[in-house]
C-alpha positions as CSV (number, residue, x, y, z in Angstrom):
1,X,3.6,-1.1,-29.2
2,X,4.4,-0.8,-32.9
3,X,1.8,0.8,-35.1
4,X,3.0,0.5,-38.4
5,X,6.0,0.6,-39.9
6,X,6.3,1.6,-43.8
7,X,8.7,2.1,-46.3
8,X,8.1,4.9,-48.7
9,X,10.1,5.2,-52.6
10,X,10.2,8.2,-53.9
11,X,7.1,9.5,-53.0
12,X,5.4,5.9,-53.3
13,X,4.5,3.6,-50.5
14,X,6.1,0.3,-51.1
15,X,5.1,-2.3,-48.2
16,X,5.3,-2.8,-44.8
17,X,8.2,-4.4,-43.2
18,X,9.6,-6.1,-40.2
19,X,11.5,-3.6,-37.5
20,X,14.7,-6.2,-38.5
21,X,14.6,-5.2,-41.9
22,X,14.9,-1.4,-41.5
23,X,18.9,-1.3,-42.0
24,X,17.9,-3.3,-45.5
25,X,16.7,0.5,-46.3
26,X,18.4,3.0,-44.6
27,X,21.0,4.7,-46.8
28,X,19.8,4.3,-50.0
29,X,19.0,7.8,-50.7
30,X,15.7,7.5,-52.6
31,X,13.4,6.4,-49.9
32,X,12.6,6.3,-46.4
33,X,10.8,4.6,-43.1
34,X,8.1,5.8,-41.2
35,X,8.1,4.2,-37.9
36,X,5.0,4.8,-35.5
37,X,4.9,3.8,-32.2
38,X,1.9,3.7,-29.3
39,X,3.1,3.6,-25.4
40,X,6.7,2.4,-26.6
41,X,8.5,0.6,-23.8
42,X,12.4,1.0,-23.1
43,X,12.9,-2.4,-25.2
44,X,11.4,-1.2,-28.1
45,X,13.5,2.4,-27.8
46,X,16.4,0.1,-27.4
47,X,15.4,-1.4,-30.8
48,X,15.2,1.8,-33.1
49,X,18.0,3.5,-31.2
50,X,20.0,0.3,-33.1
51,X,18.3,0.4,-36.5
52,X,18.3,4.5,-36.8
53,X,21.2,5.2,-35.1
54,X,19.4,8.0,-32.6
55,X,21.6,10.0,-30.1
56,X,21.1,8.7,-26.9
57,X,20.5,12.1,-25.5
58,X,17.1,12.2,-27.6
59,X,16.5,8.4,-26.8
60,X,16.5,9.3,-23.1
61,X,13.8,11.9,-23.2
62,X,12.0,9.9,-24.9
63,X,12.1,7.1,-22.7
64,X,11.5,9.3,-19.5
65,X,8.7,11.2,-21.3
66,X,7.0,14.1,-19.8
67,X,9.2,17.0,-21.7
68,X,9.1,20.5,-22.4
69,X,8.0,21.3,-26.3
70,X,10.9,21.4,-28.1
71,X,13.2,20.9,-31.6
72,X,16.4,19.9,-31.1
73,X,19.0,19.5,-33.7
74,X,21.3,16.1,-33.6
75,X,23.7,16.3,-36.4
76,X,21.6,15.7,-39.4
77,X,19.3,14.8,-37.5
78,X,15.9,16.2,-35.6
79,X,13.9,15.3,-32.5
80,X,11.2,17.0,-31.6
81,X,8.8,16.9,-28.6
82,X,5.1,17.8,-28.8
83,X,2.0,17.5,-26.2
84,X,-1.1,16.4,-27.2
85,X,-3.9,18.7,-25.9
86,X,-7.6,16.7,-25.7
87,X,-10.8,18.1,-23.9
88,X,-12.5,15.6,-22.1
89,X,-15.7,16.2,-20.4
90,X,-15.5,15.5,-16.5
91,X,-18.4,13.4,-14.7
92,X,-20.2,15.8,-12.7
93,X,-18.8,18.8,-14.2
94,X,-21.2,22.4,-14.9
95,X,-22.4,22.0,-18.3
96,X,-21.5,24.6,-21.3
97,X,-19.1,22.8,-21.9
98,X,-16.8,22.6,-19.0
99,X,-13.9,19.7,-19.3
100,X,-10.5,18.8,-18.6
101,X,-7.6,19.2,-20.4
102,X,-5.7,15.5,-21.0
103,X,-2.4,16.1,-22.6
104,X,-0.3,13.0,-24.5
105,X,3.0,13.4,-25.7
106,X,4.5,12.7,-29.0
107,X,8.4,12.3,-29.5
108,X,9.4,12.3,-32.9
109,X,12.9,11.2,-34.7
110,X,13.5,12.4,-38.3
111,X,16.6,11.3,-40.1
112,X,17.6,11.8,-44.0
113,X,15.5,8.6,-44.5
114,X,13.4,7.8,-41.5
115,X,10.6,9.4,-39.3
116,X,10.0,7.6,-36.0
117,X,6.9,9.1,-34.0
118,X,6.1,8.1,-30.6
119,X,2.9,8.8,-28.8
120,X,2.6,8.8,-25.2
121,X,-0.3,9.0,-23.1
122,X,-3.2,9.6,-26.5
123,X,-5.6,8.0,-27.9
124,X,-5.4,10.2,-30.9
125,X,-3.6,8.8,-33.9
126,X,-1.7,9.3,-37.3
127,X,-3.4,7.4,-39.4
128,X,-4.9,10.2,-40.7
129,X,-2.0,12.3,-41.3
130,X,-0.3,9.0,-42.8
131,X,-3.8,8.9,-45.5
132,X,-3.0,12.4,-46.5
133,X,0.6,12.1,-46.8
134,X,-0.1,9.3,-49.1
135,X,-2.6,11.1,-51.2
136,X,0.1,13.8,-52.3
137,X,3.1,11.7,-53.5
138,X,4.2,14.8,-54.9
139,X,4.9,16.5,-51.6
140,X,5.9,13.2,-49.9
141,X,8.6,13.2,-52.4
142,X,10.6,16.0,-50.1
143,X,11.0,12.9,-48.0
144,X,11.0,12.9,-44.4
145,X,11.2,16.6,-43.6
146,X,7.3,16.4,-45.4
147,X,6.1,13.9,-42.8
148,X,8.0,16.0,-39.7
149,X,5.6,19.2,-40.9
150,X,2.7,16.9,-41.4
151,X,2.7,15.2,-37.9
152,X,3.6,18.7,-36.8
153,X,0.4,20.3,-38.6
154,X,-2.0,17.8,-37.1
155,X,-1.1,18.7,-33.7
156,X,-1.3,22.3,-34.0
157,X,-4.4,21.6,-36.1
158,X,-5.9,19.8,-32.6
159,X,-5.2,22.5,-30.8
160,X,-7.8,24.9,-32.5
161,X,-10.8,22.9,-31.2
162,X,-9.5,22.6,-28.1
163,X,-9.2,26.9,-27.7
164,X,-12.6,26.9,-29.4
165,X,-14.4,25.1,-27.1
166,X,-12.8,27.0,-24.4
167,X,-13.5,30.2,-26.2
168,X,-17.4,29.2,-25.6
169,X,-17.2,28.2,-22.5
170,X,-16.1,31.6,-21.2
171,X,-18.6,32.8,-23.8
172,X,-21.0,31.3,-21.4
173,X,-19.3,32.3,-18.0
174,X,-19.8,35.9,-19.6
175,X,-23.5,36.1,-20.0
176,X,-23.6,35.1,-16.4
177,X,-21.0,37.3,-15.0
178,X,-23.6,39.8,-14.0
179,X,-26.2,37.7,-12.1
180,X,-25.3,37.5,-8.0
181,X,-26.5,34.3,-7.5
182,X,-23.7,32.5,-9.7
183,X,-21.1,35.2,-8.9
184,X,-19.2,33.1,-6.8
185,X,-19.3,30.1,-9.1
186,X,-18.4,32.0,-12.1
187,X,-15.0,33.0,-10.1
188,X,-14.1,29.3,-9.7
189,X,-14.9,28.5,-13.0
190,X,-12.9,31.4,-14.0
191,X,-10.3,30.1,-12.0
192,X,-10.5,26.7,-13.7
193,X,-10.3,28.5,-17.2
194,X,-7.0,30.7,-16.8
195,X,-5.4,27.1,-15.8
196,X,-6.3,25.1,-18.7
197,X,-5.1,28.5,-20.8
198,X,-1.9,28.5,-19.0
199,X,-1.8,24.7,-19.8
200,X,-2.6,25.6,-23.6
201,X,-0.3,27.9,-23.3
202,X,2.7,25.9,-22.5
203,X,2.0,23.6,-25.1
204,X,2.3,26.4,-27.3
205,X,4.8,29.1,-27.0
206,X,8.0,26.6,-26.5
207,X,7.1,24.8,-29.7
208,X,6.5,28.2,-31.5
209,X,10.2,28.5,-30.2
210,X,11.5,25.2,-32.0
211,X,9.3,25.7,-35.1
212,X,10.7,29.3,-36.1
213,X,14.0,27.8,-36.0
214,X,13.1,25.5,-39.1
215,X,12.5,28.3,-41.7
216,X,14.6,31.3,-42.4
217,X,17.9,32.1,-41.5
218,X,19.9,28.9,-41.2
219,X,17.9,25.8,-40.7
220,X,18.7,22.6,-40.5
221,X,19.9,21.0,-43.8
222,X,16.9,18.4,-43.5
223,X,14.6,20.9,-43.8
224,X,15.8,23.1,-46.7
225,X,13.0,22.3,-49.2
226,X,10.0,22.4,-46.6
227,X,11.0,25.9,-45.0
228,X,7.7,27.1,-46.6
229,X,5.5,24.5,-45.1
230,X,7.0,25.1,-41.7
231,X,6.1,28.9,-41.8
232,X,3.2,27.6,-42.4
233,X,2.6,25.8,-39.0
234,X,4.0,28.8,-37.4
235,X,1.2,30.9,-38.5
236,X,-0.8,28.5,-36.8
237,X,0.5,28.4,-33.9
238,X,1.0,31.9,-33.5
239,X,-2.8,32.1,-34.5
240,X,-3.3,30.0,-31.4
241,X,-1.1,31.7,-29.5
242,X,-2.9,34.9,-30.2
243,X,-5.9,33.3,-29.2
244,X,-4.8,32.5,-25.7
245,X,-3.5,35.7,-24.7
246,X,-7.0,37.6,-26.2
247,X,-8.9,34.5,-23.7
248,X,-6.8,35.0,-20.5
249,X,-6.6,39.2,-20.8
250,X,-10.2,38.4,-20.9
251,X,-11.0,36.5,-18.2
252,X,-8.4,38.8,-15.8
253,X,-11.2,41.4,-16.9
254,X,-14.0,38.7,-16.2
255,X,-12.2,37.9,-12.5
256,X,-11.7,41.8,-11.5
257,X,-15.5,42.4,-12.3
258,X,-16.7,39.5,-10.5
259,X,-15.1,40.3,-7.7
260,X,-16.4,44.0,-8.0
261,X,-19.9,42.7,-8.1
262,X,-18.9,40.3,-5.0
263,X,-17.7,43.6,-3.4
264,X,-20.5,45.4,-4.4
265,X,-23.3,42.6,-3.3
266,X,-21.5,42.8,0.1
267,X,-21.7,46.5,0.4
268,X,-25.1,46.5,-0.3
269,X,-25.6,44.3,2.9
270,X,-23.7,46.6,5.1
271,X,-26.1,49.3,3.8
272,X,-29.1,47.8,4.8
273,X,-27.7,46.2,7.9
274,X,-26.5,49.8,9.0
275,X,-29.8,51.4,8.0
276,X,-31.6,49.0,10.2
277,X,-28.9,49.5,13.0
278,X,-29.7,53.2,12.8
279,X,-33.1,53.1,13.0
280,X,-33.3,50.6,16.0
281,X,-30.7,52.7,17.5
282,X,-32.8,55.9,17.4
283,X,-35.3,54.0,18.7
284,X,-33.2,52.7,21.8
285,X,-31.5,56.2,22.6
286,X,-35.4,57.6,23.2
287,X,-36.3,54.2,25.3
288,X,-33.0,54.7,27.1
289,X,-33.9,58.3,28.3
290,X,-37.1,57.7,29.4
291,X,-35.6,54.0,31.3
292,X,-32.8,56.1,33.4
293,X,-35.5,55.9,36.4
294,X,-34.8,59.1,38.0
295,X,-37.2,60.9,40.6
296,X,-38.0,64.3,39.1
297,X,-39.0,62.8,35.7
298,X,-42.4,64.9,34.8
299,X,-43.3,63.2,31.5
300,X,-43.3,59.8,34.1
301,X,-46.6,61.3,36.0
302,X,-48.3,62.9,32.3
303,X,-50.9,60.7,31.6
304,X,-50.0,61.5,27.6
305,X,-46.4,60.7,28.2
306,X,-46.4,56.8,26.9
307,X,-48.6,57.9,23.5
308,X,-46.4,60.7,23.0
309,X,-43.1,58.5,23.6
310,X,-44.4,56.2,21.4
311,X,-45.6,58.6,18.8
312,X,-41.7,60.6,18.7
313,X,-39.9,56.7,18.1
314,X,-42.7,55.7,15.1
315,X,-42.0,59.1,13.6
316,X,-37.8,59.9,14.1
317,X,-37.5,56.1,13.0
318,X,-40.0,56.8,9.9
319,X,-37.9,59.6,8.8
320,X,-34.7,57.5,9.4
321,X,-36.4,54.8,7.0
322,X,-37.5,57.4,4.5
323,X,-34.0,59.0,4.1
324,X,-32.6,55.5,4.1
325,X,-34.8,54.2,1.3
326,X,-34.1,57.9,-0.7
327,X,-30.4,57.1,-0.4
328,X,-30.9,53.4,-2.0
329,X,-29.7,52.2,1.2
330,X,-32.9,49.9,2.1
């Protein structure tokens, strides 16, 4: 579905236009179109592979969705690939803030004088980043290497509240880590944690991968005058990236001592249930010799034999719960 589709002069927005009349301003050299896209199907693809020229290659992924992050050079051209990270709570999920990760997909074309973005899969749009953009003609003179780090810079942006709600929700899992009647819910949520990190996390590093390659060194020629801006968003992402290795070091520390108290809790249990065992045991061992039944037993004819039986199992299984109880065992 086509969003919008503008054409900017020097800096300037002129007007929307029809996608037939994008060759009309392609090649001129002072301006450029910017293209947005929502849920694009394969006829629409079709359509700006004709009026941009795209590579095929970069066409296909886009068409086929579900890529890794990336930046890949086409001539002088760019394509890059970017997920979408949203936290949406889940119906029936703990509270503090639990959720699920829902990731999009944006594909993004950038030309000399063009910038197509596709968005797969999100409800979250550019409309913002296209009010901004307009509000600094300045730096939307650099063209369409500008609105590549701007639609670059509001994903990574996104990304922050996502780690920050995260961030609180292991915040919470913490302050209960040390009660035994949530221990072993804390390990699933734990569990649920490390995988929307690892999620994060390959949204992340791979486009740290394709940003770095777009300042310093040799970069692409498109992006000669915005090398700044992208070193920018790679600050931020490394920021972020920073953020999700502190958070899953910490909840590997949060799982091992969880699991310790698990251990521990069930140690305790095996004290008490072998401090009981030993003290009905005692118990049954003096039963036991007095039930053997044999003939020459005098203690069987005593008439104080019973009381005193009775009295030397209350007091060896007294001591036994005494030194028990000393020992923290009961």
């Amino acid at each position: 579905m086509l969003v919008n589709c503008v054409v900017y002069h020097e800096g300037r927005r002129v007007h929307d236009i029809p996608v037939e009349e994008i060759g009309q301003w392609i090649g001129r050299g002072d301006s450029f179109v910017w293209v947005a896209l929502k849920d694009a199907t394969a006829e629409e693809l079709t359509a700006m592979q004709q009026q941009f020229g795209l590579h095929e290659l970069a066409v296909e992924d886009a068409r086929h969705g579900h890529q890794r992050p990336k930046i890949e050079e086409y001539g002088d051209s760019l394509f890059a690939v970017l997920h979408l990270a949203e936290l949406r709570p889940v119906t029936g999920a703990a509270s503090l803030g639990a959720g699920e990760i829902q990731l999009g997909e944006v594909d993004i074309f950038v030309g000399p004088d063009y910038v197509l973005s596709v968005r797969n899969r999100s409800e979250q749009g550019f409309l913002g980043v296209r009010s901004r953009a307009e509000r600094e003609p300045q730096l939307l003179q650099y063209g369409s290497s500008f609105v590549f780090y701007a639609l670059i810079d509001a994903v990574v942006d996104r990304y922050m509240p996502v780690i920050a709600q995260l961030e609180s929700e292991l915040e919470a899992i913490e302050e209960q880590i040390f009660s035994s009647q949530t221990a072993h819910s804390n390990i699933k949520r734990l569990y649920e944690l490390k995988r929307k990190m690892t999620v994060m996390r390959h949204a992340v590093v791979p486009l740290m991968e394709g940003v770095g390659k777009l300042y310093g060194g040799r970069v692409p020629a498109l992006c000669n005058n915005t090398q700044e801006y992208f070193r920018d968003v790679y600050d931020h992402l490394y920021r972020v990236n920073a953020s999700i290795d502190a958070m899953r070091e910490t909840i590997a520390t949060a799982l091992q001592v969880n699991l310790s108290m698990v251990t521990l809790e069930q140690s305790d249990i095996a004290k008490r249930l072998a401090g009981w065992a030993a003290i009905f045991g005692a118990a049954t061992t003096i039963v036991g010799i007095w039930g053997m039944n044999f003939e020459f037993m005098p203690e069987l004819e005593w008439q104080y034999g019973y009381p005193l039986a009775l009295l030397i199992i209350a007091g060896v299984c007294g001591w036994l719960y005494r030194r028990f109880r000393k020992a923290r065992w009961l």
